[in-house]
VEXGU-382206 format. One line per field, with one value per residue (C-alpha): residue number from 1; x, y, z. Coordinates in Angstrom, 1 decimal. Layout:
nr: (NUM  ...) $
x: (X  ...) $
y: (Y  ...) $
z: (Z  ...) $
END
This chain:
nr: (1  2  3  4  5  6  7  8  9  10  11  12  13  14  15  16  17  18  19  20  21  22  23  24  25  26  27  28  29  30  31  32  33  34  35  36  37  38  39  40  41  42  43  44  45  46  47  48  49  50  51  52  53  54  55  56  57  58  59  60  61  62  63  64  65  66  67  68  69  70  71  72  73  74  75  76  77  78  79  80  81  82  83  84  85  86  87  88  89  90  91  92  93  94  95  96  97  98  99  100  101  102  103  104  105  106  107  108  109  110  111  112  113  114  115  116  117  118  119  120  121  122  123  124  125  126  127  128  129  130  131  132  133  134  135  136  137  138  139  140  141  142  143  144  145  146  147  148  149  150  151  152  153  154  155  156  157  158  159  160  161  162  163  164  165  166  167  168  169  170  171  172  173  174  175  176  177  178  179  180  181  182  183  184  185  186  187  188  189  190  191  192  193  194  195  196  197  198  199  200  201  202  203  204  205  206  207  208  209  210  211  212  213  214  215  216  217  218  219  220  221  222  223  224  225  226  227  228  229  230  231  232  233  234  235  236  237  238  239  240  241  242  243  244  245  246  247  248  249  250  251  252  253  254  255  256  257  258  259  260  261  262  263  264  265  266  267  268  269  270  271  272  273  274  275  276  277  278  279  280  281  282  283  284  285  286  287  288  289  290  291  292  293  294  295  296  297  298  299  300  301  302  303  304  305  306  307  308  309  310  311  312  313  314  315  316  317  318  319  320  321  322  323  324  325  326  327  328  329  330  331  332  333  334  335  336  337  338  339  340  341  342  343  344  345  346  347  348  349  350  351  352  353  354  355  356  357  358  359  360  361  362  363  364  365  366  367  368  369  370  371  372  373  374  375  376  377  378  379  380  381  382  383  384  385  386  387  388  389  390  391  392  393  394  395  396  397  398  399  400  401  402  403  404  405  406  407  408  409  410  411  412  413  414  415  416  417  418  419) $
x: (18.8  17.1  20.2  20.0  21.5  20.2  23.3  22.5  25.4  26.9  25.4  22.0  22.3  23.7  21.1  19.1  20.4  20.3  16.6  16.7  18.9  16.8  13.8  15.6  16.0  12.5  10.9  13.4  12.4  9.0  9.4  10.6  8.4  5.9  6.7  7.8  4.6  1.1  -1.6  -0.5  2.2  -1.0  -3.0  -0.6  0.0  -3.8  -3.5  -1.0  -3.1  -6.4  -5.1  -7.8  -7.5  -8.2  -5.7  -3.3  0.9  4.0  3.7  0.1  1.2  4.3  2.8  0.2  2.5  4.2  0.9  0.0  3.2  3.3  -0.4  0.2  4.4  3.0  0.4  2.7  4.3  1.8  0.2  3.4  3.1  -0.7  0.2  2.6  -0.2  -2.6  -0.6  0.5  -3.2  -5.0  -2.6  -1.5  2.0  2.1  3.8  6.4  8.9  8.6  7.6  10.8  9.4  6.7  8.2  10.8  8.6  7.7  11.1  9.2  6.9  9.0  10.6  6.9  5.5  8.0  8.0  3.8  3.7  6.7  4.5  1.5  2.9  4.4  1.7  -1.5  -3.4  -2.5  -3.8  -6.6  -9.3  -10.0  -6.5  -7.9  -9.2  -11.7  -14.0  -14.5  -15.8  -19.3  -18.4  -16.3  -17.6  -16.5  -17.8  -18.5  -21.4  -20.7  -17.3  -18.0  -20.5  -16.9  -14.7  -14.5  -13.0  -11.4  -8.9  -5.3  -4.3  -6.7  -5.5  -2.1  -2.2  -4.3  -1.6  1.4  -0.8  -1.6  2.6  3.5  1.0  1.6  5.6  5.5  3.7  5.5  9.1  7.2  6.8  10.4  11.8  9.9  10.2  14.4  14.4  12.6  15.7  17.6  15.9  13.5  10.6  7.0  6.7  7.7  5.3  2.5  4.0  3.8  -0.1  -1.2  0.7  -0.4  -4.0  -3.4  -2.6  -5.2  -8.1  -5.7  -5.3  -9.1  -9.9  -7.1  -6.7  -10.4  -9.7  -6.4  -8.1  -10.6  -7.7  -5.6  -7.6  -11.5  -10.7  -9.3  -13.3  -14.4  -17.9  -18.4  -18.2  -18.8  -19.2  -17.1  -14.2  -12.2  -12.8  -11.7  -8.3  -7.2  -8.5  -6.2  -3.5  -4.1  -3.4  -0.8  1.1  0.4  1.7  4.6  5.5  4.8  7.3  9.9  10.0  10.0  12.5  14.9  13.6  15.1  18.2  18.9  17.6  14.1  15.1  12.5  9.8  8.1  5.5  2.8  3.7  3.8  0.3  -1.0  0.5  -1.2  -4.5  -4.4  -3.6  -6.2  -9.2  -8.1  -8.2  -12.0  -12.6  -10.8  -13.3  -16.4  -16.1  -15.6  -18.1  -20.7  -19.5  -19.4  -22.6  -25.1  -23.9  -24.4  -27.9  -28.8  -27.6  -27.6  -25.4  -23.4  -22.4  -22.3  -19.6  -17.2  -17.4  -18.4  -14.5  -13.1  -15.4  -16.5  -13.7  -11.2  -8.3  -9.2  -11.3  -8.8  -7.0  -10.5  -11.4  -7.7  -7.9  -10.0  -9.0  -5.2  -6.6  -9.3  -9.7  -6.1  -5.3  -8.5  -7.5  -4.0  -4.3  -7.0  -5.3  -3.6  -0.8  -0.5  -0.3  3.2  4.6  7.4  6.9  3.0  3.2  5.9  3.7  0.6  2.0  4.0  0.5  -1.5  1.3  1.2  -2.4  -3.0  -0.4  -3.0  -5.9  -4.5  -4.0  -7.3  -8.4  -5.8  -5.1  -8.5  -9.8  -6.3  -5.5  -8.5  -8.9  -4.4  -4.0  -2.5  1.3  3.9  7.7  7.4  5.0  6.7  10.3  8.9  7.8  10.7  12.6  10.3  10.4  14.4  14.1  11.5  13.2  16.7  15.1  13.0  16.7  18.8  16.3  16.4  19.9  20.1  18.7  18.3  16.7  14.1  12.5  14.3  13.1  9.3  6.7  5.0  8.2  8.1  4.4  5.6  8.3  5.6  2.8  1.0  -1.8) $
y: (-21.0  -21.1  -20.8  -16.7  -14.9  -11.2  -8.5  -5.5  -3.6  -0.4  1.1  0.4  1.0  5.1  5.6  4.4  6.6  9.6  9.1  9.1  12.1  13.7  13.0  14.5  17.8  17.9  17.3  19.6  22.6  21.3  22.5  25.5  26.7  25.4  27.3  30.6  32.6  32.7  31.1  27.9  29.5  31.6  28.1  26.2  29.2  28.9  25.4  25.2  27.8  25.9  22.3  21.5  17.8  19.5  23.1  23.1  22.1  21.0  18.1  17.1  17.0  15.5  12.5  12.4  11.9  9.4  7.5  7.0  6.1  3.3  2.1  2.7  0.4  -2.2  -2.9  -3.7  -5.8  -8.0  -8.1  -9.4  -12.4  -12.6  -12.8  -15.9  -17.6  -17.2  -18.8  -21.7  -21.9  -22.1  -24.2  -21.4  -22.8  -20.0  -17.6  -19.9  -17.7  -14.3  -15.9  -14.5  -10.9  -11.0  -13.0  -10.4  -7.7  -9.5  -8.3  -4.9  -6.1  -6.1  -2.2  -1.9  -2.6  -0.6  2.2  2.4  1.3  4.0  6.7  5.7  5.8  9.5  11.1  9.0  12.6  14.0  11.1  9.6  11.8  9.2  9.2  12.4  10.7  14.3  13.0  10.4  12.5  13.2  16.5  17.9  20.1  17.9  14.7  12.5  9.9  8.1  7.6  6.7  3.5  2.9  2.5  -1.0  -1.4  1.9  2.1  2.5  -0.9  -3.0  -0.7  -1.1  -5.4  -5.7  -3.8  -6.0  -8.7  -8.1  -8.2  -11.0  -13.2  -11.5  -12.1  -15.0  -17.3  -14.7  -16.5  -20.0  -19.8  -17.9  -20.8  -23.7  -22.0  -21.9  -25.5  -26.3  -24.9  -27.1  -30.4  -30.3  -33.0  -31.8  -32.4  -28.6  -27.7  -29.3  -27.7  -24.5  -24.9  -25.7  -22.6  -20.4  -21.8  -20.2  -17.2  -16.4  -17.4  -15.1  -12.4  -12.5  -11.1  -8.9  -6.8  -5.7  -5.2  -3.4  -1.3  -0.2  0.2  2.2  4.2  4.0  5.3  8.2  9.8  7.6  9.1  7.6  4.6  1.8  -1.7  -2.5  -0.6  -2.9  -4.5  -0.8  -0.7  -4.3  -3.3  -0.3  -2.3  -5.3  -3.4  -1.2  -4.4  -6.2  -2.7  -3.2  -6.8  -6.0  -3.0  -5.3  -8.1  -5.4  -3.5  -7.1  -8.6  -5.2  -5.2  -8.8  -11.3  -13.5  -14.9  -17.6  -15.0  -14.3  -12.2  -14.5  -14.3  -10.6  -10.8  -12.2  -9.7  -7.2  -8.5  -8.7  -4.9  -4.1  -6.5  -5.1  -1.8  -1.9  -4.0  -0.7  1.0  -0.9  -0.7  2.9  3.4  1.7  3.5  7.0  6.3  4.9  7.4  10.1  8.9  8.7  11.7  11.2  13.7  11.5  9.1  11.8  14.3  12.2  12.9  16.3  16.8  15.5  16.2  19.9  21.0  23.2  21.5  17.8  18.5  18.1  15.3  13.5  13.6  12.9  9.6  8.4  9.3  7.9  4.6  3.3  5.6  5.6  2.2  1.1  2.7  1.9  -1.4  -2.2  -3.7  -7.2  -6.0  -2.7  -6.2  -7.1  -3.9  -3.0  0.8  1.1  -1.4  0.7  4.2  2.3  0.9  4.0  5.7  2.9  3.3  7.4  6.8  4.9  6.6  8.7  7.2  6.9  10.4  11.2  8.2  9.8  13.1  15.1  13.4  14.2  17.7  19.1  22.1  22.3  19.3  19.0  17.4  19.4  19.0  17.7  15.3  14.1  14.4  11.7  9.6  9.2  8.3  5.6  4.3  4.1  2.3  -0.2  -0.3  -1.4  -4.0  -5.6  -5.6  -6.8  -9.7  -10.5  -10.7  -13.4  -16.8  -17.7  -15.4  -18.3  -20.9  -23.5  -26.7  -25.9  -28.4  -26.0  -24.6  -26.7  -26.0  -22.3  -22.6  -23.7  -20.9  -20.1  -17.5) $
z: (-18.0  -14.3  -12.7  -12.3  -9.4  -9.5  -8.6  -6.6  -8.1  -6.6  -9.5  -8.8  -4.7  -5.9  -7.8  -4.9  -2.4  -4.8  -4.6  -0.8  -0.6  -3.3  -0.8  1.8  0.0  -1.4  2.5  4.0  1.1  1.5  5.4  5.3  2.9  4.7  8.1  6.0  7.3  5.1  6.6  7.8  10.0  12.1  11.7  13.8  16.5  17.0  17.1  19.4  21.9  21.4  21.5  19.2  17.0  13.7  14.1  11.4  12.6  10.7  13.0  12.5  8.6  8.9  11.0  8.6  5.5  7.9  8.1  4.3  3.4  6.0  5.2  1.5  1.4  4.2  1.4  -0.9  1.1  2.1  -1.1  -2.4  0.1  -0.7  -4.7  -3.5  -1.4  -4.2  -6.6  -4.8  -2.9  -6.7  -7.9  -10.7  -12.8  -15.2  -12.0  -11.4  -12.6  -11.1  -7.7  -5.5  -6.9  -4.7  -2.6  -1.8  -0.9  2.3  4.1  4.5  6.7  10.2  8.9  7.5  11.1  13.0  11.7  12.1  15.4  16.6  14.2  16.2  19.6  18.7  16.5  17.3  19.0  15.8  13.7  15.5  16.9  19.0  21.0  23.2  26.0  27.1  24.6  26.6  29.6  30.3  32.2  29.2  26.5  23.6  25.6  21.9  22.7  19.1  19.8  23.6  22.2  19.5  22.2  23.3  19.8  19.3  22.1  22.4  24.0  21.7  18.6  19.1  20.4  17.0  14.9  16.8  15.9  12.0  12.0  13.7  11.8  8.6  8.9  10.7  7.9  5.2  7.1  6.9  3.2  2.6  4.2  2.6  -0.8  -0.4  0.7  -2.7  -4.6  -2.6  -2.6  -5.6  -5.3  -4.3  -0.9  -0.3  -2.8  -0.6  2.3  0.4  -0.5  3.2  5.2  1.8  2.5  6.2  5.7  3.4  5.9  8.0  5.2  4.7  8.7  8.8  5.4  6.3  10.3  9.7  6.8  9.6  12.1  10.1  7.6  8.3  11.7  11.3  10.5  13.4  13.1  9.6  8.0  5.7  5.2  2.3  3.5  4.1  0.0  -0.9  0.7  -0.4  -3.4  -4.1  -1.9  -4.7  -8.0  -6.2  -5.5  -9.1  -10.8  -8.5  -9.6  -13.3  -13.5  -11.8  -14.0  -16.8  -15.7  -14.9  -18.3  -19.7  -17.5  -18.7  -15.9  -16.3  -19.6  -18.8  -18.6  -22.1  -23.4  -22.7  -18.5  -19.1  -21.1  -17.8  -15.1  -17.6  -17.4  -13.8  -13.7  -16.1  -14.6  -11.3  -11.8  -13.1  -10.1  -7.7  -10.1  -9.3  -6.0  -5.2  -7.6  -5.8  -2.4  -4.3  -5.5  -2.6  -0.5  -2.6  -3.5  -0.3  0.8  4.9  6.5  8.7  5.3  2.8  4.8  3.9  0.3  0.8  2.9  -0.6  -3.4  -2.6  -0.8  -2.8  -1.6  -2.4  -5.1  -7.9  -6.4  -6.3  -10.1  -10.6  -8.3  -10.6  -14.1  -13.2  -11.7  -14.0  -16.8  -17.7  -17.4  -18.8  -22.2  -21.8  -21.4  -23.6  -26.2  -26.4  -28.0  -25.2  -22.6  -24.1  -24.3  -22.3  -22.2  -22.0  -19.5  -17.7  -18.0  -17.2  -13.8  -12.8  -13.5  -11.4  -8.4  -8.1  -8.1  -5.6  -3.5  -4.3  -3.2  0.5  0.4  -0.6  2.6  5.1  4.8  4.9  7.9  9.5  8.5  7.4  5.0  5.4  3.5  -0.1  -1.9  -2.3  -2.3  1.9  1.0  -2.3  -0.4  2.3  -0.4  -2.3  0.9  1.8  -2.1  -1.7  1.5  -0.3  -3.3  -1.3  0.9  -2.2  -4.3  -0.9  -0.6  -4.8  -4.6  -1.5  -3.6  -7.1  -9.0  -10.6  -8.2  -10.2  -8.4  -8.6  -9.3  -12.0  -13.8  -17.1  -17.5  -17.0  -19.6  -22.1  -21.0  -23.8  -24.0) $
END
């Protein structure tokens, strides 16, 4: 009964890479149309003249689309290591189970990394106002004396050791506890389990610095003139129930594909109520951000809502952020019953990830491309290549161990998990 090998079968990898190649299409469609004339065609020829950060380019939007889906899959990746840490730091039994689930999406992290710090080196003038370093002379018209007093932390050595940093210490302790958790299949007793609990305890004093610092890094700066103090809550917020929608549609769909017999509806109850509580804590907290700054009304804090809330472009998307992350699920998953439901857990997770995809969007792209933002088929294409490139490294990794942690401490209280 625990000893489960998950198969990655050819069946699963086509239907894999017909979602990458589907991806491909959409981007490439999504790029011609986008440089077939109208008015983004003339923006980016007067961009191109002017050198100016915010003119409009196919470049500019491509790195941009680069850039959220890096921030938004590296989340899921390391909240898949932070969901293993928690468990073991807390002592949790009732996880036990699904633990290589989460554990598997930490193989991201080093393609995760790459691929941001390569996007950064290339697009980083077109991401990061910051980058252009005439703002930082006092004989230059656009000499910016906010950013001058930012930059012995907003600087492109510093910025990029931090963001080498964030990866090595996020992978390295991620390998720590990948190894220690296979030698536990192997040798059974607690010791590893101890082990387990002291480098988990690490890397969540770690986690707790750097999901905030990186948020900054990667998100907040991108409007460097603005920004707030529980930032950094926000983005592990949305990176949180991103990565517990993620783990919850993956047992699902392996409970439904026949794997995870040990799993029952009372371990699926729980990953609900995670979701749900979550997602009213995403809720609470850009609530109380929304609302402060809009209260107070002072022009340097409120512009950032004014660039999303009363701006034609992002308008929509901005109600629609919040509908599809807390109103939906909130009703949704209400219910007991809607907790142990295969399919309103499937619709309310699917909702809950495309929302929070976009959610970065709504972070990202306005400070990046201005009034030329908005998702269409390049931005969707991009996406869905990225998703097949998660989707294969998360299934590649499932399929190299035992499917159920069969030699931990907790899994006979697990079997029994009642709720």
């Amino acid at each position: 009964m625990l000893e489960e090998k998950f198969v990655f079968t050819a069946g699963a990898k086509k239907k894999i890479t017909i979602l990458a190649v589907v991806g491909v299409i959409l981007a490439v469609l999504g790029f011609v149309m986008m440089n077939s004339g109208g008015h983004h065609d003339a923006a980016a020829h007067g961009a191109a003249a002017e050198g100016a950060h915010h003119g409009f380019s196919w470049t500019k939007r491509l790195f941009a689309n680069l850039w959220i889906n890096n921030v938004y899959f590296v989340g899921l990746s390391i909240i898949g290591v932070f969901f293993v840490a928690l468990q073991y730091a807390s002592q949790a039994g009732w996880s036990a189970p699904i633990k290589r689930i989460p554990e598997a999406f930490g193989f991201w992290l080093p393609i995760g990394g790459a691929l941001m710090i390569i996007t950064f080196l290339i697009g980083n003038h077109d991401l990061f106002h910051w980058t252009h370093e005439y703002l930082y002379d006092p004989k230059d018209p656009h000499y910016d004396t906010i950013l001058v007093g930012k930059r012995a932390f907003l600087n492109t050595p510093f910025f990029l050791g931090r963001m080498v940093a964030y990866f090595v210490l996020w992978f390295g302790l991620f390998w720590q506890l990948r190894k220690i958790s296979l030698q536990e299949d192997e040798m059974g007793g607690d010791q590893h389990w101890f082990k387990m609990r002291k480098y988990s305890a690490i890397f969540l004093v770690i986690f707790a610095v750097t999901s905030s610092t990186s948020a900054w890094d990667w998100v907040m700066s991108i409007d460097p003139h603005w920004f707030s103090t529980l930032f950094g809550w926000y983005v592990f917020s949305s990176w949180w129930v991103s990565g517990l929608a993620a783990i919850t549609l993956i047992v699902v769909f392996l409970k439904e594909a026949g794997y995870l017999k040990v799993v029952n509806e009372n371990h699926l109850h729980d990953l609900g109520k995670f979701v749900f509580g979550f997602s009213v804590f995403w809720a609470y907290l850009w609530f109380s951000q929304f609302l402060l700054y809009y209260y107070a009304n002072i022009p340097e804090e409120i512009i950032y809502y004014i660039d999303r809330f009363k701006n034609d472009h992002y308008s929509p998307y901005f109600f629609l952020n919040l509908f599809i992350n807390f109103f939906f699920p909130f009703l949704v998953l209400m219910t007991r019953d809607s907790k142990r439901h295969f399919m309103t857990i499937k619709i309310a997770c699917v909702a809950i990830l495309i929302g929070h995809w976009l959610d970065f969007f709504l972070m990202i792209t306005p400070g990046t491309l201005k009034e030329n933002g908005g998702i269409g088929f390049f931005e969707i294409g991009i996406t869905l290549v990225y998703l097949s490139g998660f989707l294969f490294v998360v299934l590649t990794s499932l399929s190299k161990a035992g499917l159920i942690a069969k030699n931990h401490p907790m899994m006979k209280e697990s079997l029994h998990h009642h709720i």
